[in-house]
C-alpha positions as CSV (number, residue, x, y, z in Angstrom):
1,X,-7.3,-66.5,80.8
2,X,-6.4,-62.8,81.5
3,X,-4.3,-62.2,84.5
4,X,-5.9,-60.4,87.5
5,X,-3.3,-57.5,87.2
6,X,-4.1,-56.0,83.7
7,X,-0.9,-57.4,81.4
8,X,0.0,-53.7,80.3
9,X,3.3,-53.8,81.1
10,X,6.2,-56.1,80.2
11,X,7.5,-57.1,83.5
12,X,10.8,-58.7,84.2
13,X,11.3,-61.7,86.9
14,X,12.2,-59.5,89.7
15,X,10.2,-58.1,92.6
16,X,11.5,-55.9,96.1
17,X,11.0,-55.7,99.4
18,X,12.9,-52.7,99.9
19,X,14.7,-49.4,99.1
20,X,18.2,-47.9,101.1
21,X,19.8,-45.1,99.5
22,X,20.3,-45.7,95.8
23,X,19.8,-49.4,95.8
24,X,16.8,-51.7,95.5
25,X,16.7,-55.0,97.5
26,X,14.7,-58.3,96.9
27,X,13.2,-60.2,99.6
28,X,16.2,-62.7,99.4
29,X,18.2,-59.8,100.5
30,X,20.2,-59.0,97.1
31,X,21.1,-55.5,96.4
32,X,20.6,-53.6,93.1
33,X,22.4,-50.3,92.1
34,X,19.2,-48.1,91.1
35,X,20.0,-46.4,88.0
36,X,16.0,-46.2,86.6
37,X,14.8,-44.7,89.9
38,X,11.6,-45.6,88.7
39,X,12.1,-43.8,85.7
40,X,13.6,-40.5,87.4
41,X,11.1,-40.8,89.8
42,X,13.0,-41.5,93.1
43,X,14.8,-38.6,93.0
44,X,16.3,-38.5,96.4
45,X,16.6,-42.3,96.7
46,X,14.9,-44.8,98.5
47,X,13.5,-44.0,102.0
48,X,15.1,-41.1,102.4
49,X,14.3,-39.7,105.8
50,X,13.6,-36.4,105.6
51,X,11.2,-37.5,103.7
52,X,9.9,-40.6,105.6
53,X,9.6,-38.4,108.9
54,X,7.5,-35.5,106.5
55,X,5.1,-38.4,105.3
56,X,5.0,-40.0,108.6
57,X,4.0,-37.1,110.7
58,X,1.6,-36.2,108.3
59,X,-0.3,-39.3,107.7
60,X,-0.9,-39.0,111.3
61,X,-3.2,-35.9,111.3
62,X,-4.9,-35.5,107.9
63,X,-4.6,-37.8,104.8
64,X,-7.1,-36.5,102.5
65,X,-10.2,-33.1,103.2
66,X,-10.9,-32.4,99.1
67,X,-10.2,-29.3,97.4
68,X,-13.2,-27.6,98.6
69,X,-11.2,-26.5,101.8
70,X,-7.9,-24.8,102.5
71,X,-5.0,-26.5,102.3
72,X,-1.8,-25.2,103.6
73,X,0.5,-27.2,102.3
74,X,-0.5,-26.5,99.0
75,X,0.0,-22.9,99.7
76,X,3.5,-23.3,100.8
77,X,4.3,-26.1,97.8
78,X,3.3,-23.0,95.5
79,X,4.7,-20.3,97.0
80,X,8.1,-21.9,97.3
81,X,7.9,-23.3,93.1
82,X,6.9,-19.8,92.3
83,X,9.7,-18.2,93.7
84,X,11.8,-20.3,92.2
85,X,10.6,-20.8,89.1
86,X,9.6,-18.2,86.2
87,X,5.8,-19.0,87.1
88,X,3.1,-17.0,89.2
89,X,0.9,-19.7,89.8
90,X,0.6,-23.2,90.0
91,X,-2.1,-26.6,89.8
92,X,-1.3,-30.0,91.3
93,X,-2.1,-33.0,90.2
94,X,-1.2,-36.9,90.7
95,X,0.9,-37.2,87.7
96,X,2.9,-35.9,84.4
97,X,0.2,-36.9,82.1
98,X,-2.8,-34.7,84.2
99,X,0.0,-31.6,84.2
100,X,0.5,-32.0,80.5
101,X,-3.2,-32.4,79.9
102,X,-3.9,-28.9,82.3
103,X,-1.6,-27.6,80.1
104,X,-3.1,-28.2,76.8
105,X,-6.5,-27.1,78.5
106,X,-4.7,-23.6,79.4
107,X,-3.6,-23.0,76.1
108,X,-7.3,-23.1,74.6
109,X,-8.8,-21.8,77.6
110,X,-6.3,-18.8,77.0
111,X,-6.7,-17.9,73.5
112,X,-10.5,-18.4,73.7
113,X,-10.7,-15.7,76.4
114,X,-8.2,-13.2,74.2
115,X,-10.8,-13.5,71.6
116,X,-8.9,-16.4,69.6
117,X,-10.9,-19.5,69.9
118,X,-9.9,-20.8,66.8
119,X,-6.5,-21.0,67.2
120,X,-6.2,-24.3,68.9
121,X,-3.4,-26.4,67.4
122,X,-0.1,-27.5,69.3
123,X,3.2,-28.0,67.5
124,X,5.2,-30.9,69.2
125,X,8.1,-33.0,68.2
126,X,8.4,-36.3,67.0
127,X,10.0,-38.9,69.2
128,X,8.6,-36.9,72.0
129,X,6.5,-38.3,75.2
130,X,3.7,-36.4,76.9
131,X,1.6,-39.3,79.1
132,X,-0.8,-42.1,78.4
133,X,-4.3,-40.1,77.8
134,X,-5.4,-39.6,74.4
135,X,-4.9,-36.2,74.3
136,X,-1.4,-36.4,75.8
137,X,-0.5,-39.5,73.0
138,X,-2.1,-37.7,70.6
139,X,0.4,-34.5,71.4
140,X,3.2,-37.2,70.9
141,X,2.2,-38.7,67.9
142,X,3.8,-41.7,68.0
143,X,1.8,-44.6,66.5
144,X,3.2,-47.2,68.5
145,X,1.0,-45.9,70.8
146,X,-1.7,-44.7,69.3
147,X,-2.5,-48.0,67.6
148,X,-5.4,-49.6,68.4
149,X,-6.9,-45.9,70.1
150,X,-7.9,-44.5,66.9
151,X,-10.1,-41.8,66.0
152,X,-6.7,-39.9,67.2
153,X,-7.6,-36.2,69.3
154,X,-7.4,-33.6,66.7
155,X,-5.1,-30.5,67.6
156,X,-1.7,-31.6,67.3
157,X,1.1,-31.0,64.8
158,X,4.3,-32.7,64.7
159,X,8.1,-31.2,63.6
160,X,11.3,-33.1,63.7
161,X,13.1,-32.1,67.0
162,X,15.8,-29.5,66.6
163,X,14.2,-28.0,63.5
164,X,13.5,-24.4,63.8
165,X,12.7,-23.9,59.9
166,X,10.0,-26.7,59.9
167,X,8.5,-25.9,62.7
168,X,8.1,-22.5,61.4
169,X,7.0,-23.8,58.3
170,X,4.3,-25.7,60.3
171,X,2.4,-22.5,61.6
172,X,-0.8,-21.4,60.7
173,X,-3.7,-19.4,61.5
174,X,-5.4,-22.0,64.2
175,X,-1.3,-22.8,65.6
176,X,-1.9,-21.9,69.4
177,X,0.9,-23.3,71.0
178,X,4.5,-25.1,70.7
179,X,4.8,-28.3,73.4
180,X,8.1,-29.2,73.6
181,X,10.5,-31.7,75.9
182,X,14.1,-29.9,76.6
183,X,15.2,-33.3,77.1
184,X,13.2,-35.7,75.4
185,X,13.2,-39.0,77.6
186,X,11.2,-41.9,76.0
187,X,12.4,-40.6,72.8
188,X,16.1,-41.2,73.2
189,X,17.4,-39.6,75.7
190,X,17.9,-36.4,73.3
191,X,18.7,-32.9,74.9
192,X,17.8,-29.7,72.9
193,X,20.1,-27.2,72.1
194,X,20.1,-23.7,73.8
195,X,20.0,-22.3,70.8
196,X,17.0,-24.4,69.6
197,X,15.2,-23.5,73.2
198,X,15.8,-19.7,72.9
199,X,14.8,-20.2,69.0
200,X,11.2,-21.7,70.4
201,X,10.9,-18.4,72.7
202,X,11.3,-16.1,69.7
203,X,9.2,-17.8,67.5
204,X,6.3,-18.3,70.4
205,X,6.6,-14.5,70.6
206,X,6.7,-13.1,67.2
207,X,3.8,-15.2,66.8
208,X,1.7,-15.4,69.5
209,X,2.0,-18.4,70.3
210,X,2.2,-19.9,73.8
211,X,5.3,-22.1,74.5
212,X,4.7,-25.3,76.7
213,X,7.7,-27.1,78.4
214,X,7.3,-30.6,79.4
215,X,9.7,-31.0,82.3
216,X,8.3,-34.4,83.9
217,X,11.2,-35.9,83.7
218,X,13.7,-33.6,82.9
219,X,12.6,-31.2,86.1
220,X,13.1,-31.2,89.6
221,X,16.7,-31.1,90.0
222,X,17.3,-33.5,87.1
223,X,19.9,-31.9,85.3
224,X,21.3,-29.6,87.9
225,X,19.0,-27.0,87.7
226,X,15.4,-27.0,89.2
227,X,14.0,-27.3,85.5
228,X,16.3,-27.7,82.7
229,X,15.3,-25.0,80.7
230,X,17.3,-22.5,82.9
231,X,20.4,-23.7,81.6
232,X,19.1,-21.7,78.2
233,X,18.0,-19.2,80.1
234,X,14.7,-19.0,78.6
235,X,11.4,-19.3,80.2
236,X,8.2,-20.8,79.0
237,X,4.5,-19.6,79.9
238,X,3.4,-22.7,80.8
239,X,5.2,-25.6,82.4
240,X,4.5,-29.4,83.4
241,X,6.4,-31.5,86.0
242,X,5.8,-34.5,88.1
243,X,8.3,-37.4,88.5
244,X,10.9,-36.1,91.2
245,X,8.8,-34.0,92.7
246,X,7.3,-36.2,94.7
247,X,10.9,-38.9,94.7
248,X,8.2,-42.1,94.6
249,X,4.7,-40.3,96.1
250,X,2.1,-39.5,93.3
251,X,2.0,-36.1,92.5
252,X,2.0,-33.5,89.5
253,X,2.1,-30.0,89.1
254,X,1.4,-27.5,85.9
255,X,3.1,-23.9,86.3
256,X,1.7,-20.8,84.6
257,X,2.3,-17.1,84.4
258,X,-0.2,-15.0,85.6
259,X,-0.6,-13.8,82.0
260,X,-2.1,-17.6,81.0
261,X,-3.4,-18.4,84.5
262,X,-5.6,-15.7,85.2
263,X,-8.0,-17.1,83.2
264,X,-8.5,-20.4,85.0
265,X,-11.5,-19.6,87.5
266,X,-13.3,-21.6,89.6
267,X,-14.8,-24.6,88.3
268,X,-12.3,-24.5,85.0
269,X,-10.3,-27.5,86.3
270,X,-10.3,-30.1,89.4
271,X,-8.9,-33.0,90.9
272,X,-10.2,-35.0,93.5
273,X,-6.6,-36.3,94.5
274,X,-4.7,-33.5,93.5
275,X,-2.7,-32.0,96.5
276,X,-3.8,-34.0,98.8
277,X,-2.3,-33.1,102.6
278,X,0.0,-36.4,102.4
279,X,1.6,-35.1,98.6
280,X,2.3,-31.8,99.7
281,X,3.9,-33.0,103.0
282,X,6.0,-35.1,100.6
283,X,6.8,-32.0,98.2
284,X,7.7,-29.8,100.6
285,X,9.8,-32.4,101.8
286,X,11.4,-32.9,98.8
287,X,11.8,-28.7,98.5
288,X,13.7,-28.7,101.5
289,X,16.3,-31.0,100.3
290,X,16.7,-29.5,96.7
291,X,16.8,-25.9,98.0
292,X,19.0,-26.7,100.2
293,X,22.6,-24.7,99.5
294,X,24.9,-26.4,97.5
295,X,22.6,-29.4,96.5
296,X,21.8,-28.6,92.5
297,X,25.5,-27.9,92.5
298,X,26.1,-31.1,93.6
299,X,24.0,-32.7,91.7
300,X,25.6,-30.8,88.9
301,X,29.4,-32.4,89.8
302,X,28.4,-35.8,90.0
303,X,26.2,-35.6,86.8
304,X,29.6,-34.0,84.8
305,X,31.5,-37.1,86.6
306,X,29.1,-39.6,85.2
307,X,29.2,-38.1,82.3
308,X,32.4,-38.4,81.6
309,X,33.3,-41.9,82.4
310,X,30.3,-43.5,80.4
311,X,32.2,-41.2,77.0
312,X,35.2,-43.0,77.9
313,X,33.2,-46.3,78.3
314,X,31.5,-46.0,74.8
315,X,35.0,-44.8,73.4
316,X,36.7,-48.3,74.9
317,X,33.7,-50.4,73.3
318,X,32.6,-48.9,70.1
319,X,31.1,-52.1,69.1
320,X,29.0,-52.3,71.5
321,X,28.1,-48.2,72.2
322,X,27.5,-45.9,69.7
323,X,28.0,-42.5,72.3
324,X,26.8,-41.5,75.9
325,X,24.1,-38.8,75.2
326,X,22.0,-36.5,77.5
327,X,21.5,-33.9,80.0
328,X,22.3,-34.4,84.0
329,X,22.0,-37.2,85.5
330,X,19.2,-37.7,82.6
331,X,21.8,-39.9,80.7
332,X,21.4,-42.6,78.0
333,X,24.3,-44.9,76.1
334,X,23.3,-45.3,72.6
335,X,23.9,-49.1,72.0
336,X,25.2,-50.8,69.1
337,X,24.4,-54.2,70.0
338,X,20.2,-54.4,70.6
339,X,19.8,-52.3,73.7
340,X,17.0,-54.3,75.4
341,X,19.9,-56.9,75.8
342,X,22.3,-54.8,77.3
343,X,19.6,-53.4,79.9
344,X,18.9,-57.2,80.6
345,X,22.4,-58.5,81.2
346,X,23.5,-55.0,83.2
347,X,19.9,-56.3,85.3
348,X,21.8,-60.1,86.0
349,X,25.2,-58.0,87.1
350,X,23.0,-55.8,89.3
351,X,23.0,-52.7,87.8
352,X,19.1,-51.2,87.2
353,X,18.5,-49.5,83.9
354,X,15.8,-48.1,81.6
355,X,15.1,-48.5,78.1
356,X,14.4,-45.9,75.5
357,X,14.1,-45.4,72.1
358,X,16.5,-45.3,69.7
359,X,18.4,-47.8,70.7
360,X,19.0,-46.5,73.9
361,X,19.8,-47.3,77.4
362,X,19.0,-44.6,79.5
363,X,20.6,-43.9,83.5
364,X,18.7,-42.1,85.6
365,X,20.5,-42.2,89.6
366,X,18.7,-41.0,91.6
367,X,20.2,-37.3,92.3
368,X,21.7,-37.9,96.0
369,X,24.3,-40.5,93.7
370,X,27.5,-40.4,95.8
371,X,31.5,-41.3,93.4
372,X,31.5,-44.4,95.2
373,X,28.3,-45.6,93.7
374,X,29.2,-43.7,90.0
375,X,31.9,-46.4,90.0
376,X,30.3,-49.6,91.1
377,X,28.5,-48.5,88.4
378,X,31.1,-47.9,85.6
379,X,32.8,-51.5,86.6
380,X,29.6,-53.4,85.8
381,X,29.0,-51.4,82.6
382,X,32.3,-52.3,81.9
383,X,32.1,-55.6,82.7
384,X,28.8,-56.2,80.7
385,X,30.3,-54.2,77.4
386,X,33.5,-56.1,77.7
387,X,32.3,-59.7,77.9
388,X,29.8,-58.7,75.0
389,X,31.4,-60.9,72.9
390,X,32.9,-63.7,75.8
């Protein structure tokens, strides 16, 4: 007999009652170091204040009114992404698979209107991850999870990550767009290169195409940096993010230029959810906080600290970890030994992690991680990779 909760997910044993700070705790009161943050959701921990207050006062006035009215917080959620961002304009959703999906929709809806309708086709990367829709897996390409959803959406072709030549190779007449994750999550906790970023920009631009960032997981202070493409210092025309912007509330948001955005008029798009009054108190929340002087910088520090002790963990246990790899605090340890294992027995010492392919473990704190936290966490990593073999 089927369960009443749909069994789509593989769910381990435990369950909890509540969040402090970067732990989780169960109702039996034991307390876990929150390295998955809900896969780089929480961004600014568990219950953080600021943010409890913002939601709070909020859901005392106005929860939900529809987009067919004003909505100030909106306005001000915009307006303060815009100015820090390269974008002009800006769609909110509930989640990073209805940004990535806007986005897709912007890039047709743009070349149709430049007189281009048949250049439709999006060049992503293998071993990337874009959402759950079918367009969005279809933009991945990965069959694992495609199976079983076949006709797959046309539109979509796919380059090895890293590979400048192929993907040029791969453009043709119909090539509308390149869709690209600057640190590919799901897919192994693999950051692109500067160089490959900036190569994507050149290439977009000598041939019209429009370049796409996915930056739900990698954005929102993730890596330092509001997105993670400004550490290449190259911009995209269209961008997608989700995850930390709302540190645990649902909410999404797609960035455009006013060059691609202009053309989205009223009744292109909707959402009946999207940026609702109780989501943009939460953003704006969240804003404050990683606007805030001296907080990216910080997150920057503790990222490069992190960092540095899980190279010298995989260095002391080469038999059990390959390398430390990523971006941030978007980090992942390459595992020698299966990697679902070592998740599950850091999990029994208390440490939370989250898989990812390749073999990977990845570590995702949230991004108010304090040292004294880093190295609880490094003595049960250590603990677990030593007594691999005990």
């Amino acid at each position: 007999m089927i369960p009443v909760l749909m069994p789509t997910y593989a769910r381990n044993e435990l369950a909890f009652e509540r969040g402090e700070g970067a732990y989780l705790i169960t109702a039996e009161g034991r307390s876990y170091l929150d390295f998955a943050s809900g896969v780089a959701v929480t961004s600014l921990g568990h219950a953080h204040p600021h943010l409890v207050a913002a939601l709070t006062e909020q859901a005392k006035k106005l929860w939900h009114c529809s987009n067919m009215f004003q909505i100030p917080g909106q306005t001000r959620l915009a307006e303060r992404l815009v100015a820090n961002s390269f974008a002009d304009t800006v769609f909110f959703g509930n989640s990073g698979a209805e940004a990535v999906e806007l986005a897709l929709k912007l890039v047709r809806k743009y070349h149709d209107e430049t007189g281009h309708p048949e250049r439709y086709r999006v060049i992503a990367c293998n071993g990337s991850f874009h959402g759950r829709t079918l367009a969005t897996l279809a933009a991945a390409g990965n069959e694992k999870y495609l199976k079983g959803f076949e006709p797959v959406v046309d539109g979509f072709d796919h380059v090895p990550f890293e590979n400048l030549n192929a993907l040029r190779a791969a453009i043709t007449p119909q090539t509308a767009a390149i869709l690209v994750e600057p640190v590919q999550g799901e897919g192994g906790v693999r950051p692109a290169s500067p160089h490959f970023l900036r190569g994507l920009r050149e290439v977009a631009d000598e041939f019209g195409l429009l370049l796409v960032f996915d930056e739900v997981q990698s954005g929102m202070g993730r890596t330092g940096k509001l997105f993670a493409h400004e550490w290449a210092g190259v911009t995209p025309d269209v961008l997608a993010t989700a995850k930390g912007l709302g540190s645990g509330f649902p909410v999404g948001a797609c960035l455009a230029t006013e060059r691609v955005g202009c053309f989205m008029t009223a009744g292109t798009h909707g959402s009946t959810f999207g940026g609702n009054p109780l989501a943009m108190a939460v953003g704006n929340a969240v804003l404050d906080i990683m606007l805030a002087d001296g907080f990216l910088d910080r997150v920057d520090r503790m990222a490069r600290l992190l960092r540095g002790r899980l190279d010298e963990l995989a260095r002391k246990y080469p038999a059990v970890l390959a390398e430390a790899r990523g971006a941030g605090l978007l980090l992942g340890l390459k595992c020698v030994v299966p990697s679902v294992e070592f998740g599950d027995r850091l999990r029994h010492a208390g440490l939370l992690t989250v898989g990812a392919g390749d073999n990977v473990v990845r570590l995702l704190p949230p991004l108010i991680i304090e040292e004294k936290q880093i190295d609880e966490a490094l003595a049960i990593l250590d603990e677990v990779a030593g007594g691999w073999s005990a």
